[in-house]
C-alpha positions as CSV (number, residue, x, y, z in Angstrom):
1,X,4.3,11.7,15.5
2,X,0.7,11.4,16.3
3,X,0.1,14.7,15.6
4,X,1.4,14.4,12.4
5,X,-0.5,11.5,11.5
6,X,-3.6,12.8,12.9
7,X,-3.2,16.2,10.6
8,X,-2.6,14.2,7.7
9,X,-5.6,12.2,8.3
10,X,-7.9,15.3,8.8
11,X,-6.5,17.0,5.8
12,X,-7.4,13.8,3.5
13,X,-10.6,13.6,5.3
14,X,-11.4,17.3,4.3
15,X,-10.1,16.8,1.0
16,X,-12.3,13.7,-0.3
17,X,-15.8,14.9,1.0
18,X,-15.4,18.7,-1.0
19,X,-15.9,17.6,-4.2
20,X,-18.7,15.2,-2.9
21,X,-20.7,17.9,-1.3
22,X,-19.8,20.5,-4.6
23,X,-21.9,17.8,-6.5
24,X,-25.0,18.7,-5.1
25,X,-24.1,22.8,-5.0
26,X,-24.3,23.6,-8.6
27,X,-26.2,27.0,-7.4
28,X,-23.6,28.0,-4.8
29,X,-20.6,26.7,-7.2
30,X,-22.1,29.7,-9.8
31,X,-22.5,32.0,-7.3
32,X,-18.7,31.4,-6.4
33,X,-17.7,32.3,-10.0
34,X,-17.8,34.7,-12.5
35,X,-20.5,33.3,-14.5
36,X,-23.3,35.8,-12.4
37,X,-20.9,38.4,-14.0
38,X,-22.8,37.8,-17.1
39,X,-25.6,35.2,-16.5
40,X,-28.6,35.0,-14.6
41,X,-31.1,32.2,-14.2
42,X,-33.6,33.4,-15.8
43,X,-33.0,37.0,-17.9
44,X,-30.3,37.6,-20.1
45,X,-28.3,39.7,-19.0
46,X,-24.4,40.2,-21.3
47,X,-24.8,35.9,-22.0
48,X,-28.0,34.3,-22.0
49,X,-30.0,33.2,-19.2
50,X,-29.4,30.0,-17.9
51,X,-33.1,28.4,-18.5
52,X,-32.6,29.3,-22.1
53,X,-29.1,27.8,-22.2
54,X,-30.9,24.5,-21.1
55,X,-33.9,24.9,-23.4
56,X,-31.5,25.0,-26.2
57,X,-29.8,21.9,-24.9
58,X,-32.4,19.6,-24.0
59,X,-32.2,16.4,-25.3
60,X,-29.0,17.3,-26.9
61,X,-26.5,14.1,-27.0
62,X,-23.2,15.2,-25.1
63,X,-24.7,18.7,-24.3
64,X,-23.4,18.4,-20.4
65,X,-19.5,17.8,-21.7
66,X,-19.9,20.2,-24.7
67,X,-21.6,23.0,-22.0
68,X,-18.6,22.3,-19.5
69,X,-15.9,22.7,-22.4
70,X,-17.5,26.1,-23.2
71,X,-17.4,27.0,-19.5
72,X,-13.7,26.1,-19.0
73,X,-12.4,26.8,-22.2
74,X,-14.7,30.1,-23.5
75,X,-16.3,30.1,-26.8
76,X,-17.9,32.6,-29.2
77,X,-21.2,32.7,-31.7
78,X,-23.2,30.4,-30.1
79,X,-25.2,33.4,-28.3
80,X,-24.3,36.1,-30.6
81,X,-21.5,38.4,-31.5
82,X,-20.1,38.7,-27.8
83,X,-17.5,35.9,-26.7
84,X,-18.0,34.0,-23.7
85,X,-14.2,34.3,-21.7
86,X,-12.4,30.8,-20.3
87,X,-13.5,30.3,-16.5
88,X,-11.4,29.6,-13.8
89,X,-12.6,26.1,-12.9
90,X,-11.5,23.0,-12.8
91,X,-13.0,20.2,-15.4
92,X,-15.2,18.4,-12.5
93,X,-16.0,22.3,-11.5
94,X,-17.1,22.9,-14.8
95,X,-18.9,19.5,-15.3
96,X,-21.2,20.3,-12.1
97,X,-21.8,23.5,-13.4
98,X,-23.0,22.1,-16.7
99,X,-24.7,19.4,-14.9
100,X,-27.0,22.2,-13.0
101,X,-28.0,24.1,-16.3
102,X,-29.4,21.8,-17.8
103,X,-31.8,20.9,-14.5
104,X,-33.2,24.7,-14.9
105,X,-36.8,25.0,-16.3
């Protein structure tokens, strides 16, 4: 029984600091997923490069949940004929990621 109880307590343990520490790992977060497929920080490369991504952005009411729709869900035209594909993140995933592009300069 103790056992038990101590594994379940380790697992919620583990489970409630991840998405605390993703929250400060936007950089490792995109190296973890696609998006270097196709973006770099600061060349475009097949989508545009990130620092221009928050250029275009800044100041921008909304531009963090409108960025981290277009990461989760795809989108197209906003860079040019070639679609940007859905991303397999989750919503807080794809608000961090969001989050950390519109920090680059």
């Amino acid at each position: 029984m103790k056992n038990t109880l101590f594994s379940l307590f380790a697992l919620t343990a583990a489970l409630s600091v991840q998405p605390a520490m993703a929250a400060d790992d936007g950089p490792a977060l995109f190296k973890s997923k696609p998006c270097a497929a196709c973006h770099t920080i600061d060349t475009k490369l097949v989508g545009p490069a990130l620092k221009d991504v928050a250029a275009k952005n800044a100041g921008v009411a909304g531009a963090a949940d409108t960025l981290a729709s277009h990461i989760k869900n795809g989108t197209s035209g906003n860079w040019g004929p070639m679609p940007m594909p859905a991303n397999p993140v989750t919503d807080e995933e794809a608000k961090i990621l969001a989050t950390w592009v519109l920090t680059l300069k």
